[in-house]
N, C-alpha and C positions, 0 to 999 in steps of 0.2 A: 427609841428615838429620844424620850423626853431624858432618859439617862448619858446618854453622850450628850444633851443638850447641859445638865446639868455638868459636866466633866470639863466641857467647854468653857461655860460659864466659871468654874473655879478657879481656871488656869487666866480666865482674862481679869477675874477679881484679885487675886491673887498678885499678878504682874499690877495690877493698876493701883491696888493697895501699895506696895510695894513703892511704885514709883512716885503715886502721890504723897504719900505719909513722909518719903524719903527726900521729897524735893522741899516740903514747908519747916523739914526738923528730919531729928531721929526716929528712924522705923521702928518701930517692936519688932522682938525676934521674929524669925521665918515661922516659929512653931504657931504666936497669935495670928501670925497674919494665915495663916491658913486652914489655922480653927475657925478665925471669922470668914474666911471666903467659902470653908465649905461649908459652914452654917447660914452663911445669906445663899449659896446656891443649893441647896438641898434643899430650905425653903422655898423657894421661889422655882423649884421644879417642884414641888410638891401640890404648890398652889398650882401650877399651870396645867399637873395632871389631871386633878380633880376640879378642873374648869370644865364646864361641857366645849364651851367656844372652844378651848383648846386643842382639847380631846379631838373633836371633831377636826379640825383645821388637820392636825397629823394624823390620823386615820386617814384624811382625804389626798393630803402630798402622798404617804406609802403605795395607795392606791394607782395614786399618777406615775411614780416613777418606778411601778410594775408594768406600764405602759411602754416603759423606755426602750426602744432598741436600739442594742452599741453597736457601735462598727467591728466589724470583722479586724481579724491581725493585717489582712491583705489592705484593706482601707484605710486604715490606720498607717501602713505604711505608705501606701500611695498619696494618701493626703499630707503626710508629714516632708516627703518628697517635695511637694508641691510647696511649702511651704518653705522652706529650707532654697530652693530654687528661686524662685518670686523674690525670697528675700535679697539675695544672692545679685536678682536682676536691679532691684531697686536701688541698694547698695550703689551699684557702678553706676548705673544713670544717676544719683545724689551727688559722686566724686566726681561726673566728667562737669554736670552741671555747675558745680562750684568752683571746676576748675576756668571755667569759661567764664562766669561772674567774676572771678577774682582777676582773671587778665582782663578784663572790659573797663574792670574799677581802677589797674594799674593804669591801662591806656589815658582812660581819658582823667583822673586826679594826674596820672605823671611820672 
């Protein structure tokens, strides 16, 4: 966990290096800018490994989302249904509603 956390972390240091350094002046090549982002996130997962707070915090989510149960493909389809439909209903009751606001506001402006 704490390694895709770091992975994570380089791709957002990296773009933010990038876009920061890029917006005040001239970036340094892609090559420093990604030497320094992996070197502040390799740190900073290293520190967070060998935290107990940490440690423990991710030990305790793995634990929870062992807990997790997904839905079935049948569920999944059902509720995607559901949603896709709903949507579908809201949609046309937004266009008739607006169609009726919008001749109301004709009528009575003129």
């Amino acid at each position: 966990m704490f390694l895709v956390g770091v992975i994570a972390l380089f791709y957002v240091l990296q773009w933010g290096i990038d876009w920061i350094w890029g917006y005040f002046g001239t970036a340094p090549s892609k090559t420093r800018i990604s030497l320094a982002s992996a070197g502040i996130a390799t740190l900073i997962g290293v520190v967070m490994y060998r935290s107990d707070k940490y440690y423990h915090l991710a030990n305790e989510v793995a634990s929870e989302l062992k807990k997790v149960t997904w839905p079935t493909r049948q569920e999944l389809k059902e509720s995607t249904i559901v949603v896709i439909v709903s949507t579908f209903i809201v949609t046309i009751f937004i266009g008739v509603v607006d169609q009726i606001i919008s001749r109301v506001i004709r009528l009575v402006l003129g």
